[in-house]
C-alpha positions, 0 to 999 in steps of 0.5 A: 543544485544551484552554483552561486555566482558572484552576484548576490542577489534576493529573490522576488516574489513579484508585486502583492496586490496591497503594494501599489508602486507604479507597475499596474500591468503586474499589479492587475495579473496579480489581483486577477489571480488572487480573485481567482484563488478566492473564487476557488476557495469560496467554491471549494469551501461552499462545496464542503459545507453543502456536503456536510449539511446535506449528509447532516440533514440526510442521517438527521432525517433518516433517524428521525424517521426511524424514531418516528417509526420507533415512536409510533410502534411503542404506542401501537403496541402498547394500546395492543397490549394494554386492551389484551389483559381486559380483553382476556378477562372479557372472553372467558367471562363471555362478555361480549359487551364488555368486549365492544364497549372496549373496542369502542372506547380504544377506538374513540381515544386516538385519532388515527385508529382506522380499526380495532377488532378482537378476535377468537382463536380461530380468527372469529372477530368478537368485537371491533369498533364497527359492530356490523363486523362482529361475528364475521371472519376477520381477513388476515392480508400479508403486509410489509413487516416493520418490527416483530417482537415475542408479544406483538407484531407490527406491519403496513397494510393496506385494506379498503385503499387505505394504508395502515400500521397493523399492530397484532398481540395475543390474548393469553390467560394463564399462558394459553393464548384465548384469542388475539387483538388487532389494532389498525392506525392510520399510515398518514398520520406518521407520513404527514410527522415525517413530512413535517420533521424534514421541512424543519431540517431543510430550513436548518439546513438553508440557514446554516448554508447562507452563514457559511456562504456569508463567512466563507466569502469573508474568511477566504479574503482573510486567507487569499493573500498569504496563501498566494505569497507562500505558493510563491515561494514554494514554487520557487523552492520547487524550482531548485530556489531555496534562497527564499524569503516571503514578506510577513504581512499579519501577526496571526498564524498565517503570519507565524507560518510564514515566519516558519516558510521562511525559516524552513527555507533558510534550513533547506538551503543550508542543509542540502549540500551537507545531507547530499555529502552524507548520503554520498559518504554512506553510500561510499562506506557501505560500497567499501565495506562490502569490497573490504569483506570480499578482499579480506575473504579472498586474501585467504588463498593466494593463488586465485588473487582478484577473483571478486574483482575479476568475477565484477569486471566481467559481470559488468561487462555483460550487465553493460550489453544488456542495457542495464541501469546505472543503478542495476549495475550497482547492484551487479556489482555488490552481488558479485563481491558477495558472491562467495561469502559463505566460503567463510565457513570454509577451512583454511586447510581446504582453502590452500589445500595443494593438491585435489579435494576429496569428496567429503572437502568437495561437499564442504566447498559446495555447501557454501552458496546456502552458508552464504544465504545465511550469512546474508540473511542477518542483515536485511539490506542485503538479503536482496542478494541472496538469490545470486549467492544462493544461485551461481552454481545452478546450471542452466539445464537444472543439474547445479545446486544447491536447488536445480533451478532451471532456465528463468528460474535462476536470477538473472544475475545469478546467471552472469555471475555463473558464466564470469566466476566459471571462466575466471576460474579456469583462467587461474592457476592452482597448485596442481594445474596451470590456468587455461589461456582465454581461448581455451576458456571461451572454447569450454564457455561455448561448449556448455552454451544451453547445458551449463550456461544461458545460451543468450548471455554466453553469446553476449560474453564472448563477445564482450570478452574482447573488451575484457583485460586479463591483468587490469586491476582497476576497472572504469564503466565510464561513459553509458553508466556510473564509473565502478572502481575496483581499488583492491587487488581482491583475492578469490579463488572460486575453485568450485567453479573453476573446473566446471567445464574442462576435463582435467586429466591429471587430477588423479582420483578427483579427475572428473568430466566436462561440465562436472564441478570440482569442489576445490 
């Protein structure tokens, strides 16, 4: 954000092409671009109405021709059908020359009809407007289908050279079909209306784009100048200028939202800091909230005092060596103080027990990392954590739980918690037993190095062990990432983990091998 100087200054805008005052240089640069705007939108304007009207005049011209066709079968089928119920009545009668004195006056009634025969069941013409084709076979020729309906079917054919719409209904008599009636009207007749409908549309069209090209022009006039101002502004808000203000030249809605610009600047500017400040308390409460949950959970056993922060520190430590982000870290962070959540669930009594858990306690303690999960799965922002509570105790060989995950199956994080929770809680004390020295320690990390833990990251934590401080209680990443302090002395005793990796020999009926969990 801008720092204010003692100098109180208003921003410029540069000159506007209708403000001439003897600085012509700027005055032409600025005229150029405002005629470079216009062209643009006149193009971009002109564009869209090209394309409007070309589909326009496309979906017209395609439904125009389809009611054409539409238009033209309607009438085929209805002189089809209209000649088949005399026609019927003709051929029982056996009156031939009913039926040609019918197919004569169908024929002479319309222009486009090429043909009209009437045929016997057996394809046998009986009459057709051409009686030299009576008595012949009428020549059945497969043609293009245009529309098939129960009582007549519609096709483009072609006979003799000549194109036409072939039209065929059945002569029935009592529901007994007694012959057929064909009737052939000529395809030009329909080319020549199709023609004539996409003229009359290519001159709406050519109409409608010379007004739009007349008003685009005038309206990108109207619109070039405000527009250029506000982009202006803009760009200076763009630029981290949000002290902006653009001269207000019209009364109209350009004007009203140029009014609307200079207020909304006027907004931006005086609330920026206050909502950074927000989303900064936000983050800090909510940061303070999960470590306030994690010291009050790990207050309830006095003896593994600061283990959530301990836990931190050393995950960090690794997540630093790893190159991690300033915002992965963060996230590292915040899983670590989660990480024993469901021990919640977890009795006082089994809690500060003074002496080794028995199985049914060591099975209490294990069923935290899923009470975990559970408890995290309540609230929706920190289900992304879920994976490293759910997951800290798997072992690298796939003999943790609760799921025997393996290898690249565990969540990265939950692999570097596994390594700082195990060595943090061998390092601390509990009633029966003293805490190991770090060397010891680090000896047991590396003797589960590829069993236990990710061979790759315990090479990494040894080595970063050297920057750790076993009695810091305040802990700084200042420097390569964003600085993380631990303000609370947290408290957890992360004894499930804590012996892991040793072999306590006094642990009487508890005692267990190495790389073994106990559950206290």
């Amino acid at each position: 954000m801008p720092r204010a100087t003692g100098k109180k200054t208003s921003p410029s805008l540069g000159p506007l092409p209708s403000q001439a005052e003897g600085r012509q240089s700027k005055t032409g640069r600025l005229n150029q671009k405002v005629a470079s705007i216009r062209v643009k939108l006149t193009l971009l304007t002109l564009a869209m109405i090209t394309l409007i009207t070309t589909g326009s005049s496309l979906v017209a011209i395609q439904n125009m021709d389809q009611e054409l066709v539409e238009g033209l079968a309607r009438r085929g089928s209805s002189i089809a059908l209209s000649a088949a119920i005399p026609a019927g009545y003709s051929i029982l009668a056996e009156d031939i020359l009913a039926l040609d004195n019918l197919a004569a006056k169908i024929e002479a009634s319309q222009d486009d009809i090429v043909y009209l025969a009437i045929l016997d069941t057996a394809g046998n013409i009986l009459a057709h407007n051409e009686l030299s084709e009576r008595g012949s076979a009428f020549e059945s020729i497969p043609g293009v289908p245009v529309q098939m309906a129960p009582d007549f079917n519609m096709q483009l054919v072609n006979r003799a050279g000549y194109s036409s719409y072939e039209f065929q209904s059945p002569i029935e008599f009592a529901e007994e079909k007694v012959g057929s009636i064909v009737v052939g009207i000529d395809a030009q007749s329909l080319h020549a209306a199709k023609e004539s409908a996409r003229r009359r549309v290519f001159l709406i069209s050519l109409a409608v784009l010379a007004i739009g090209t007349l008003c685009t022009f005038l309206l990108s006039r109207l619109v070039t100048s405000p527009i250029e101002r506000l982009a202006a502004g803009v760009s200076q808000i763009t630029a981290g200028n949000h002290n902006v203000e653009v001269k207000v030249t019209s009364r109209d809605e350009l004007g009203q939202l140029t009014r609307s610009f200079n207020e909304m600047s006027k907004v931006i500017m005086s609330q920026k800091k206050h909502l950074e400040d927000n989303a900064r308390n936000l983050e800090e409460s909510y940061i303070a909230t999960i470590r306030i949950l994690a010291a009050a959970l790990d207050a309830r056993d006095n003896y593994t005092l600061g283990h959530s922060a301990r836990v931190a520190r050393l995950s960090l430590l690794i997540g630093q060596r790893l190159g991690l982000s300033t915002y992965e870290l963060k996230e590292l962070e915040m899983a670590c103080f989660l990480h024993d959540i469901g021990k919640i669930h977890v009795p006082d009594i089994i809690i500060n027990k003074p002496v080794p858990l028995d199985q049914e306690e060591a099975q209490i303690i294990k069923r935290h990392p899923e009470q975990g999960a559970e408890i995290l799965h309540l609230a929706e922002s920190l289900r992304k954590y879920i994976p490293v509570v759910l997951h800290h105790h798997e072992w690298y060989n796939g003999n943790g739980y609760p799921d025997g995950l393996q290898g690249d199956e565990i969540h990265i994080y939950a692999q570097i918690v596994s390594i700082a929770d195990t060595y943090d809680a061998m390092t601390s004390s509990r009633p029966y037993r003293k805490g190991c020295t770090r060397d010891e320690a680090a000896a047991e990390i590396m003797k589960f190095r590829g069993t236990q833990f990710n061979p790759d990251l315990t090479d990494i934590f040894l080595v970063a062990l050297n920057d750790y401080d076993d009695d810091q209680e305040l802990f700084s990443t200042e420097g390569a990432h964003e600085t993380h302090h631990f303000l609370y002395p947290h408290n957890s005793y992360g004894a499930d983990s804590a012996l892991s990796v040793r072999n306590i020999a006094s642990r009487g009926p508890e005692r267990v091998s190495a790389g073994k969990r106990s559950a206290h």
